[in-house]
C-alpha positions in Angstrom: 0.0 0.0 0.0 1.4 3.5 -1.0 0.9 6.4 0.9 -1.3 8.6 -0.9 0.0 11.6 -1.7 1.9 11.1 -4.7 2.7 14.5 -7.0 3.7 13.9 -10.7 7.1 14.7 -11.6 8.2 16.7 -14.4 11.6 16.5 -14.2 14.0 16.8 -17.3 16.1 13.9 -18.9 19.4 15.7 -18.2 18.3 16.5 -14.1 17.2 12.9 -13.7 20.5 11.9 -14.5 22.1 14.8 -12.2 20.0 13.3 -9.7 19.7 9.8 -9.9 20.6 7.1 -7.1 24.6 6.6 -8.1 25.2 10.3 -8.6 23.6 11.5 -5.9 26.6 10.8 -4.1 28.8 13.5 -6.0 26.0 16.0 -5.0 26.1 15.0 -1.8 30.1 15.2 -2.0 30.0 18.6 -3.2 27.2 20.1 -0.8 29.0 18.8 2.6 32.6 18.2 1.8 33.4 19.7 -1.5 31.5 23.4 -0.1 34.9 23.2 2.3 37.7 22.6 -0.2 39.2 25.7 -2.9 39.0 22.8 -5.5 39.1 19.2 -6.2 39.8 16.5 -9.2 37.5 14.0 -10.6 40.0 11.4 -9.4 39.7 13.0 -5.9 35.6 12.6 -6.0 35.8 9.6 -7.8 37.9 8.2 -5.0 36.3 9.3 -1.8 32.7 8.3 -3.5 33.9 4.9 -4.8 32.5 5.9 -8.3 33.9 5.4 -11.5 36.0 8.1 -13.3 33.1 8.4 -16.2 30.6 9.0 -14.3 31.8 11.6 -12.4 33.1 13.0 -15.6 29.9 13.0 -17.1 28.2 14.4 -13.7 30.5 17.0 -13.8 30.4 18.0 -17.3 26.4 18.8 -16.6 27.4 20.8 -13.3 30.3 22.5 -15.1 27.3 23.8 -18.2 24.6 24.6 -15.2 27.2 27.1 -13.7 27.8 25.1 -10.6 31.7 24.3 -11.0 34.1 26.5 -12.2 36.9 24.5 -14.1 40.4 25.5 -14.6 43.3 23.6 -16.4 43.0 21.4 -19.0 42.5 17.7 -19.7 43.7 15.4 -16.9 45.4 18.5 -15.0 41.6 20.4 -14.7 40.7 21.5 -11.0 37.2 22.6 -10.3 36.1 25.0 -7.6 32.0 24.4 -6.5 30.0 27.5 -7.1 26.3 28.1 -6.5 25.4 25.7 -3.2 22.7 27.3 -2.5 21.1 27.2 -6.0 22.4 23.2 -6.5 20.2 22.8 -3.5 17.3 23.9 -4.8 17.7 22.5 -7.6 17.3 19.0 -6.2 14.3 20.0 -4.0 13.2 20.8 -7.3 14.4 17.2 -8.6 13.5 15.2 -5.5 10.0 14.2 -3.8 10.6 11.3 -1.4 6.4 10.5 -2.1 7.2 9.9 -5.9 10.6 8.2 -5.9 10.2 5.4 -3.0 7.6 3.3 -2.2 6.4 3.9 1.1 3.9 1.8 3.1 1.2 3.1 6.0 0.8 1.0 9.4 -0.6 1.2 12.7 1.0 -1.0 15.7 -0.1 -2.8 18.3 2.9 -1.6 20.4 2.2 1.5 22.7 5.1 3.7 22.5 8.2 3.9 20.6 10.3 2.1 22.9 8.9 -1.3 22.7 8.9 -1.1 19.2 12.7 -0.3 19.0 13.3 -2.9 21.6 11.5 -5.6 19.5 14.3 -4.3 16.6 17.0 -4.9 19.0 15.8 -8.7 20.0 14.6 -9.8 16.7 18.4 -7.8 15.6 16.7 -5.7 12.6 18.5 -2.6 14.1 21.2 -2.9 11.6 18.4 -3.2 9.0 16.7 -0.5 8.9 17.5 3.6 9.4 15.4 6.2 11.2 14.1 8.7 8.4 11.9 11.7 8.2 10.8 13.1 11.5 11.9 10.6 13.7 15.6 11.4 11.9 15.0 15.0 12.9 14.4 13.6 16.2 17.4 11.8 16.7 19.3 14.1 15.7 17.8 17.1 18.5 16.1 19.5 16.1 12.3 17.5 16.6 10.0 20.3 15.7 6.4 19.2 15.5 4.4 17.1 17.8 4.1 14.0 15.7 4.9 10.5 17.4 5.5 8.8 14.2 8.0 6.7 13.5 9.7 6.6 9.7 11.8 3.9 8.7 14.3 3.2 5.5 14.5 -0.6 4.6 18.0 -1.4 3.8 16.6 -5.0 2.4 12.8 -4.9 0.6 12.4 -8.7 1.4 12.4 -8.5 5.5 9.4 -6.0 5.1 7.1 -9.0 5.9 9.4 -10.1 9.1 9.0 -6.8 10.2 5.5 -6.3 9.5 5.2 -9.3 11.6 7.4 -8.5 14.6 6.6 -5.3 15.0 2.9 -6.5 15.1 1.8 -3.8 11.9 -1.9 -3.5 9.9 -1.9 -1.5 7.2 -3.3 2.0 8.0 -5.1 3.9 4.5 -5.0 7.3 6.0 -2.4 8.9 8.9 0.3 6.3 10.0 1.6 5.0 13.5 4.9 3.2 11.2 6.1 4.3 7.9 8.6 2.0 6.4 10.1 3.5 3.1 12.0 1.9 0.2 14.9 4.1 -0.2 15.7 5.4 -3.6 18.8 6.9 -2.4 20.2 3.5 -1.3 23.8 4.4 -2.1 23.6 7.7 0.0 22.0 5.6 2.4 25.1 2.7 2.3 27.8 5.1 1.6 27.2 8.0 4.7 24.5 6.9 7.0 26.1 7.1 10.6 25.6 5.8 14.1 23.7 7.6 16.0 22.0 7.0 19.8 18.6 7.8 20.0 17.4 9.0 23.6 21.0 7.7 24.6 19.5 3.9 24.6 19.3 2.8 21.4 22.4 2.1 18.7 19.9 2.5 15.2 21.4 4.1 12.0 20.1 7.1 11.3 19.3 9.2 7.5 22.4 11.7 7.1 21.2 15.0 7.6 21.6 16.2 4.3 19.0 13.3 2.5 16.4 13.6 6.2 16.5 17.7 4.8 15.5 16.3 1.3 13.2 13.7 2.1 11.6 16.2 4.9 11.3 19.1 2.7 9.0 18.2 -0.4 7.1 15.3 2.2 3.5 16.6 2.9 3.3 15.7 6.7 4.7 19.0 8.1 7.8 18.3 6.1 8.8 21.0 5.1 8.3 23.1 8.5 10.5 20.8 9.9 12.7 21.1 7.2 13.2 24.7 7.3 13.7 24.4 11.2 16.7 22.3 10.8 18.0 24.2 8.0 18.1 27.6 10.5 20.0 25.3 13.1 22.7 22.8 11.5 25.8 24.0 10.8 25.9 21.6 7.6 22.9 23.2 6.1 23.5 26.4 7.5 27.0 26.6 5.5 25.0 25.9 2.2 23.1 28.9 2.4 25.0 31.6 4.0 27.6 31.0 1.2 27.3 33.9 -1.4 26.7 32.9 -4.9 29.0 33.7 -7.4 
């Protein structure tokens, strides 16, 4: 069962590339590690994304022509320098609606509270298999600005949906939600960045990086992008991408 607001997408060719699964990695490169450097190879990307030399080529070719780098040098001695943060971002907010590019499923629980559900992770160990996403990201992370008592879930693995339907004692819920549990499209930022993180200083889950819990908050139609907005006025890492000046 998908949730039920889906908006259609009328995103071009060229930006569906830009902003597809594997690339998405050299965006998030640029807008939390590359926004710190003067400039940076394609070697150095491809490197420190673990992506081949061609695509970041390619994906950097289409940046270069949208105004976002600034290259210098030629051929294999080129450097670029990231320009524009700000107006990258928006661009993928533009590109990017979590409702239309993962499948996302509605539940209610039997379990009362939060705790006993993440405990039930922890003894049935499905920690590891799942990340906290959306609000309850926002919440682990401190910056929790609605009254909501949701809980959002990526599934790192598809096939253990039913296991976890079944432990966590779930029925499928048509409108609201006690459990969302999300197919990630952005499975390689997901793999590549998603960190540790202790959530009321009991629980070891993974948690969505901040960057892609901005994203996936921002377009999402539960009070998304409020809470968006709030952590983008508080977190150093977004913080950085705005207050830069365009050049």
């Amino acid at each position: 069962m998908k949730g039920s607001f889906l908006i259609s997408s009328n995103s071009s060719e060229i930006d569906r590339n830009i902003f597809a699964n594997k690339s998405s990695l050299i965006l998030h490169w640029l807008l939390i590690i590359g926004i710190e450097k003067e400039q940076f190879s394609i070697r150095e990307v491809a490197k420190e994304c673990n992506l081949s030399l061609g695509l970041v080529q390619r994906v950097f070719k289409t940046l270069t022509l949208k105004g976002y780098l600034h290259v210098e040098g030629l051929r294999t001695s080129k450097k670029f320098r990231f320009k524009n943060p700000k107006i990258l971002l928006k661009s993928w907010l533009d590109n990017y609606n979590i409702v239309e590019k993962c499948k996302m499923r509605t539940y209610r629980s039997a379990f009362q509270n939060k705790e006993q559900i993440f405990q039930t992770l922890i003894k049935n160990n499905l920690e590891k298999k799942v990340s906290l996403a959306l609000h309850s990201a926002a919440e682990a992370y401190g910056y929790k600005n609605t009254n909501l008592n949701t809980i959002e879930l990526y599934l790192f693995q598809p096939d253990l949906r039913s296991k976890i339907e079944k432990k966590l004692l779930l029925e499928p819920q048509e409108k609201g939600y006690d459990i969302l549990l999300i197919e990630p499209y952005y499975k390689s930022i997901l793999n590549s960045f998603s960190q540790s993180c202790k959530l009321l200083k009991k629980y070891n889950l993974l948690c969505s990086p901040i960057l892609l819990t901005y994203l996936d908050l921002y377009n999402f139609p539960l009070r998304g992008k409020e809470q968006a907005e709030f952590m983008a006025e508080r977190i150093e890492k977004l913080k950085k991408i705005y207050k830069i000046r365009d050049e």
